[in-house]
Backbone as a printed PyTorch tensor [residue, N CA C, xyz], in Angstrom:
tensor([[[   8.8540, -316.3660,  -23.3780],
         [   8.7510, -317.2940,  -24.4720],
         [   8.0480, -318.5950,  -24.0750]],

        [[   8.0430, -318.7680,  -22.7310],
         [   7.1430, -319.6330,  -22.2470],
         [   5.1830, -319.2800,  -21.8390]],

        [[   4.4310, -320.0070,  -22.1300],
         [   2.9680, -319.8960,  -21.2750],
         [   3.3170, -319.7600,  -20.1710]],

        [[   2.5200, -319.1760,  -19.1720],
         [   1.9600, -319.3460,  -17.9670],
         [   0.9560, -319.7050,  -17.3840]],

        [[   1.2660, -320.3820,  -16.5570],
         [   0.1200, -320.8420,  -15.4990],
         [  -0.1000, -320.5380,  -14.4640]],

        [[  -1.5430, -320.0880,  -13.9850],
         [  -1.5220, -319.5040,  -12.6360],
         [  -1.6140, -320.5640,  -11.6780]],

        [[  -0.5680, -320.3760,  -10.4590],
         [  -0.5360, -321.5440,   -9.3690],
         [  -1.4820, -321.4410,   -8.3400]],

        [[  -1.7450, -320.0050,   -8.1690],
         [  -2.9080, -320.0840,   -7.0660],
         [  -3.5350, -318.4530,   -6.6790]],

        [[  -4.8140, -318.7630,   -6.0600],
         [  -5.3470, -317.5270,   -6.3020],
         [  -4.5590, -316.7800,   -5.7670]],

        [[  -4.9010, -314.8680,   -5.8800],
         [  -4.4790, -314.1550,   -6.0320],
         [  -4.0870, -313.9080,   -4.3760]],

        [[  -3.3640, -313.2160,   -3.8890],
         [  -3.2060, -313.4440,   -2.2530],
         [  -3.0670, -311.3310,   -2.2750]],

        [[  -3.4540, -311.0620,   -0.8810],
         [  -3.4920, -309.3290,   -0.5790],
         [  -2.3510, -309.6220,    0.2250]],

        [[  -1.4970, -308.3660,    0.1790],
         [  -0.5900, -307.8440,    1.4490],
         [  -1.0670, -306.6140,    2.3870]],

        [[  -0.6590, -306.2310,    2.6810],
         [  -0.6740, -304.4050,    3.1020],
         [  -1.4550, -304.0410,    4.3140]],

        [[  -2.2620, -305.1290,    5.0840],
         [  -3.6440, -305.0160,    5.1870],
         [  -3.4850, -305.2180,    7.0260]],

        [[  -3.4510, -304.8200,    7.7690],
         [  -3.6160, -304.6100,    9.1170],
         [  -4.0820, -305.8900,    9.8120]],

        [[  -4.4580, -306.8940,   10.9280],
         [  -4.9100, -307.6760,   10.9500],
         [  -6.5480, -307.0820,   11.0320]],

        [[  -6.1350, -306.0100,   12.0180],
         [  -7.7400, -305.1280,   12.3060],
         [  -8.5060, -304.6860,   11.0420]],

        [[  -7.8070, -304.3540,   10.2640],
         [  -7.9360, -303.5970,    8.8500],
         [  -8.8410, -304.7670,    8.1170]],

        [[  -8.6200, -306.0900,    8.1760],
         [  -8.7340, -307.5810,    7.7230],
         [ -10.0410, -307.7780,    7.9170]],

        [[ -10.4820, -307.3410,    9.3110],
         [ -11.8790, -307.6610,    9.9950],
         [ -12.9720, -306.5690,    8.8390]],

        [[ -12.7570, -305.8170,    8.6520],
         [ -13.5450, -305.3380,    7.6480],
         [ -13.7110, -304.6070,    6.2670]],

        [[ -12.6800, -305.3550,    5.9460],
         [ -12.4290, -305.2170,    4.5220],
         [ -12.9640, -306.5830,    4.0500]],

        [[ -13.3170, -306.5840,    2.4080],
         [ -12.9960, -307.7560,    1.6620],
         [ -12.6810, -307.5230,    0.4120]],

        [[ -12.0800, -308.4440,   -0.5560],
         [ -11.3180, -308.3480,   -1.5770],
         [ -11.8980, -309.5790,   -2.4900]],

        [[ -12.3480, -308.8740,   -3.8620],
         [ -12.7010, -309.3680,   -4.6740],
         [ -11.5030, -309.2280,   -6.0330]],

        [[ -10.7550, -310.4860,   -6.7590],
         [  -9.7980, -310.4010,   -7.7700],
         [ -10.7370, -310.9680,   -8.6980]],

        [[ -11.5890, -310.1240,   -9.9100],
         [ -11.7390, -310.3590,  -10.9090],
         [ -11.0830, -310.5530,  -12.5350]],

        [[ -11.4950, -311.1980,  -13.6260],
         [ -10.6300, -310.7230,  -14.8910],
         [ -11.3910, -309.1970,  -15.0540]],

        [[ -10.8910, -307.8350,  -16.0870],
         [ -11.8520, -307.5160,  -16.2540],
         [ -13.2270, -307.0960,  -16.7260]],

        [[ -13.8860, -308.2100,  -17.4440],
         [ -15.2550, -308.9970,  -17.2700],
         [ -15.9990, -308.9720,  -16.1460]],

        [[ -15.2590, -309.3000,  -15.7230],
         [ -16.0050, -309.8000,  -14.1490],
         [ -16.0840, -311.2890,  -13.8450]],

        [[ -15.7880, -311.8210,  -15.0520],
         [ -15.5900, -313.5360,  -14.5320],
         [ -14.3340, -313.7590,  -13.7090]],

        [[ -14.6120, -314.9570,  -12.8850],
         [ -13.4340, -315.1820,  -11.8710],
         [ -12.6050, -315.5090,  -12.1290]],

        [[ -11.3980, -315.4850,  -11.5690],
         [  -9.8910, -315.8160,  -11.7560],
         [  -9.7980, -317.3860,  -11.1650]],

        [[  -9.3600, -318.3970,  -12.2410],
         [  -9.0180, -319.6150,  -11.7180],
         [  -7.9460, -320.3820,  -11.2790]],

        [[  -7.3980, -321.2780,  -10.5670],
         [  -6.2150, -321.3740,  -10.7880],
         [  -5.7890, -322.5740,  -11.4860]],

        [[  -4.7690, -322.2770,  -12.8350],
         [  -4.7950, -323.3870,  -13.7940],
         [  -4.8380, -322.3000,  -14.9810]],

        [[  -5.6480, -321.1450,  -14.4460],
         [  -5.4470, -320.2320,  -16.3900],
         [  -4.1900, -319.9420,  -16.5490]],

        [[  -4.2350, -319.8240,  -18.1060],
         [  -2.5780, -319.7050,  -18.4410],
         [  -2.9330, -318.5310,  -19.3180]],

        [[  -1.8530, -317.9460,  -19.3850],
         [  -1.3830, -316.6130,  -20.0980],
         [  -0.4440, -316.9680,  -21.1310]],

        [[  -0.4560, -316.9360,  -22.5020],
         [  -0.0280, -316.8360,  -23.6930],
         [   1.4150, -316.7310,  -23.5990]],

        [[   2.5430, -317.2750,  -23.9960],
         [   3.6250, -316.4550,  -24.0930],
         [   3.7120, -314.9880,  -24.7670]],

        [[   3.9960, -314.0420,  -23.9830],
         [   4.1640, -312.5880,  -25.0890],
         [   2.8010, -311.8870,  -24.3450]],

        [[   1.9270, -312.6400,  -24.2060],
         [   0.4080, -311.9640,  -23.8380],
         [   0.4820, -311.0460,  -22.8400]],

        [[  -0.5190, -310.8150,  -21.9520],
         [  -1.0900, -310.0970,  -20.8540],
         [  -2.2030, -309.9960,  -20.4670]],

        [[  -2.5800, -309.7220,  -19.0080],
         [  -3.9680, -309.6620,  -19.3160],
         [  -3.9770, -309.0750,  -18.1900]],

        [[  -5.3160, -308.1490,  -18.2720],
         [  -5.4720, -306.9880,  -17.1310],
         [  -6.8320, -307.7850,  -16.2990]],

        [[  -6.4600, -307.4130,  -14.9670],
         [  -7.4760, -307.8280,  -13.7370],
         [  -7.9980, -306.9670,  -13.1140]],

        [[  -8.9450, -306.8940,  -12.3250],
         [  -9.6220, -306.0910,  -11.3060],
         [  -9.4860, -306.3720,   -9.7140]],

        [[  -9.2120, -305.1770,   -9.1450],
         [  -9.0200, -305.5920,   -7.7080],
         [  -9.9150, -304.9370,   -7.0170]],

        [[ -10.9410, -305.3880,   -6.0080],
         [ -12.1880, -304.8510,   -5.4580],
         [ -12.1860, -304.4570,   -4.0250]],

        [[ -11.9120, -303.6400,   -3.1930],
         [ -11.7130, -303.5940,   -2.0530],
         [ -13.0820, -302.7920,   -1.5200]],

        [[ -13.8220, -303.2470,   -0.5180],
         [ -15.0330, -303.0120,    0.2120],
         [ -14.9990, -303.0890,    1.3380]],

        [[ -16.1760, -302.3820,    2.6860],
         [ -16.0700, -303.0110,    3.5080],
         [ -16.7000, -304.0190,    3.4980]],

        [[ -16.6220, -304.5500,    4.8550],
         [ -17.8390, -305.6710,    4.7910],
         [ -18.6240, -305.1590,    5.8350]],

        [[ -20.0540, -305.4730,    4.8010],
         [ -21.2370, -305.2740,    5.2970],
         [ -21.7510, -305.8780,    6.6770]],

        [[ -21.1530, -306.9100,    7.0680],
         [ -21.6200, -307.6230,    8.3700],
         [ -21.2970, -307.4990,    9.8140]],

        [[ -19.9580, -306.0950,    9.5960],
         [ -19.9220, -306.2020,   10.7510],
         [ -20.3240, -305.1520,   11.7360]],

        [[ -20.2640, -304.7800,   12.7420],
         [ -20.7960, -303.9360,   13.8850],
         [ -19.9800, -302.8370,   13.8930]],

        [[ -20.8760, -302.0490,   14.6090],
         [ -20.1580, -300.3930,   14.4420],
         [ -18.5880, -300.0890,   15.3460]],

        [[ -18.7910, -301.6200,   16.4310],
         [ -17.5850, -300.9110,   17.2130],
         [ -16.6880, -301.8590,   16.2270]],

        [[ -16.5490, -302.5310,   15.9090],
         [ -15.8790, -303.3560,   15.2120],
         [ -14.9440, -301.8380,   14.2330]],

        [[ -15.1760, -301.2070,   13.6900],
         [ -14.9030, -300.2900,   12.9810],
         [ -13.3780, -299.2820,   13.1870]],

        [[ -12.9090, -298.8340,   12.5340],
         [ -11.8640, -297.8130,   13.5150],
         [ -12.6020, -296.7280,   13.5010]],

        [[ -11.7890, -296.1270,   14.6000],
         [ -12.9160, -294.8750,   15.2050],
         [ -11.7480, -293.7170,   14.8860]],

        [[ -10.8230, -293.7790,   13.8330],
         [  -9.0280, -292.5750,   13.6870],
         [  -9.2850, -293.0180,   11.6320]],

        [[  -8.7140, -292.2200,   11.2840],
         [  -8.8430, -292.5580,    9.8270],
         [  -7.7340, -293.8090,    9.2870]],

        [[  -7.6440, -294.6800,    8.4600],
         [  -6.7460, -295.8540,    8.4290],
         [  -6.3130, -295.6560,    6.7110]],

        [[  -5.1050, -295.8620,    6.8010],
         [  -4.0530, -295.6540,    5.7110],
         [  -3.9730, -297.3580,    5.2850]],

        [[  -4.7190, -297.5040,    4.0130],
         [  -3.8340, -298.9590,    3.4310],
         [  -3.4770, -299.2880,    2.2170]],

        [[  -2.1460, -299.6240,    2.1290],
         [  -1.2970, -299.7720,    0.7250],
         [  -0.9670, -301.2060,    0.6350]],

        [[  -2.4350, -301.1020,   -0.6830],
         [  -2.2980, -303.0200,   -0.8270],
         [  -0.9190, -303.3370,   -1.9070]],

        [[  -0.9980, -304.8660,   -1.5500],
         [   0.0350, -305.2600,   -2.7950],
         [  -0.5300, -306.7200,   -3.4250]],

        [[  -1.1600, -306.6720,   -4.3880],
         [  -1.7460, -308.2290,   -4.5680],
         [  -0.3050, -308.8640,   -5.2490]],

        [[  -0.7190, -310.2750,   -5.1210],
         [   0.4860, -311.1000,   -5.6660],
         [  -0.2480, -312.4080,   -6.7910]],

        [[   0.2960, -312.3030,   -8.0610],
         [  -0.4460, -313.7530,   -8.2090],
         [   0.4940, -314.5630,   -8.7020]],

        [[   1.0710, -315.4160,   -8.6570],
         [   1.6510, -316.8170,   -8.6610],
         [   2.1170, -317.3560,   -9.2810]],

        [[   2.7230, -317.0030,  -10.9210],
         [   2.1660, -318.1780,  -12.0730],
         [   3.7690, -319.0480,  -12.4490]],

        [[   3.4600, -319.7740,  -12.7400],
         [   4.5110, -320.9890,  -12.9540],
         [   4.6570, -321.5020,  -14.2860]],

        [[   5.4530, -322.1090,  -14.9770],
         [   5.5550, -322.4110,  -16.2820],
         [   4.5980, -323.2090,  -16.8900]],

        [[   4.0920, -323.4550,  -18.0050],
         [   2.5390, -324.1610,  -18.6250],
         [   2.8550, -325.2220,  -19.1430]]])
Protein backbone atom coordinates (compact mmCIF):
# COMPACT_ATOMS: atom_id res chain seq x y z
CA UNK A 1 0.00 0.00 0.00
CA UNK A 2 3.04 1.94 0.08
CA UNK A 3 5.44 3.22 -3.24
CA UNK A 4 8.73 2.05 -3.51
CA UNK A 5 11.91 3.23 -3.91
CA UNK A 6 14.87 1.69 -5.16
CA UNK A 7 17.90 2.23 -2.64
CA UNK A 8 20.58 0.98 -4.73
CA UNK A 9 21.66 -0.77 -7.70
CA UNK A 10 20.98 -4.16 -8.21
CA UNK A 11 23.88 -6.35 -6.41
CA UNK A 12 24.76 -10.46 -7.87
CA UNK A 13 25.33 -13.33 -5.39
CA UNK A 14 26.25 -16.89 -6.41
CA UNK A 15 29.31 -16.02 -8.25
CA UNK A 16 32.84 -17.58 -7.39
CA UNK A 17 35.54 -14.97 -6.84
CA UNK A 18 37.30 -16.76 -10.00
CA UNK A 19 33.92 -17.03 -11.66
CA UNK A 20 33.89 -12.86 -11.07
CA UNK A 21 37.09 -12.47 -13.23
CA UNK A 22 35.09 -13.32 -16.22
CA UNK A 23 31.81 -12.84 -16.08
CA UNK A 24 29.84 -9.52 -16.30
CA UNK A 25 26.39 -8.54 -15.41
CA UNK A 26 24.22 -6.25 -17.01
CA UNK A 27 20.55 -5.31 -14.83
CA UNK A 28 18.34 -3.79 -17.36
CA UNK A 29 14.36 -2.61 -17.25
CA UNK A 30 12.94 -4.69 -19.95
CA UNK A 31 13.47 -1.97 -22.62
CA UNK A 32 16.75 -1.95 -22.17
CA UNK A 33 16.94 1.39 -20.41
CA UNK A 34 18.93 1.38 -17.18
CA UNK A 35 17.92 0.78 -13.77
CA UNK A 36 18.35 3.91 -11.48
CA UNK A 37 18.55 4.31 -8.07
CA UNK A 38 15.66 6.57 -6.79
CA UNK A 39 12.92 4.73 -9.28
CA UNK A 40 9.94 3.96 -7.48
CA UNK A 41 7.43 1.30 -8.09
CA UNK A 42 3.70 2.15 -7.72
CA UNK A 43 1.98 0.77 -4.75
CA UNK A 44 0.17 -2.58 -6.07
CA UNK A 45 2.51 -2.32 -9.31
CA UNK A 46 5.43 -4.42 -10.62
CA UNK A 47 7.77 -4.36 -12.93
CA UNK A 48 9.81 -6.94 -14.76
CA UNK A 49 13.78 -6.57 -15.33
CA UNK A 50 16.45 -8.18 -17.29
CA UNK A 51 19.45 -9.90 -16.05
CA UNK A 52 22.48 -10.24 -18.56
CA UNK A 53 25.22 -12.54 -17.77
CA UNK A 54 28.35 -12.69 -20.35
CA UNK A 55 31.74 -13.36 -20.43
CA UNK A 56 34.03 -10.79 -20.60
CA UNK A 57 35.60 -10.21 -23.62
CA UNK A 58 38.99 -8.91 -22.24
CA UNK A 59 40.33 -11.44 -20.71
CA UNK A 60 43.09 -14.15 -21.58
CA UNK A 61 42.73 -17.70 -22.28
CA UNK A 62 44.47 -18.89 -19.10
CA UNK A 63 42.49 -16.64 -17.14
CA UNK A 64 39.53 -19.03 -18.07
CA UNK A 65 38.51 -22.38 -16.24
CA UNK A 66 39.88 -25.20 -17.91
CA UNK A 67 36.71 -28.05 -15.78
CA UNK A 68 33.09 -26.96 -16.61
CA UNK A 69 31.69 -24.24 -13.81
CA UNK A 70 28.21 -24.46 -12.21
CA UNK A 71 26.65 -20.87 -11.28
CA UNK A 72 23.43 -20.14 -9.41
CA UNK A 73 22.95 -16.43 -9.39
CA UNK A 74 20.74 -14.57 -6.95
CA UNK A 75 20.28 -10.80 -7.79
CA UNK A 76 19.02 -8.60 -4.96
CA UNK A 77 17.50 -5.15 -5.37
CA UNK A 78 16.92 -2.93 -2.42
CA UNK A 79 13.85 -0.84 -2.29
CA UNK A 80 12.74 1.20 0.67
CA UNK A 81 9.58 3.15 1.31
CA UNK A 82 8.81 6.39 -1.25
Amino acid sequence: SVDAKLNALPTVAGVSTDQDVYTNYTFTHTDGTAIAVGETIAAGASKNFKVRVEFDDSITADQLPEEAQTMTLTVGMNYVQA
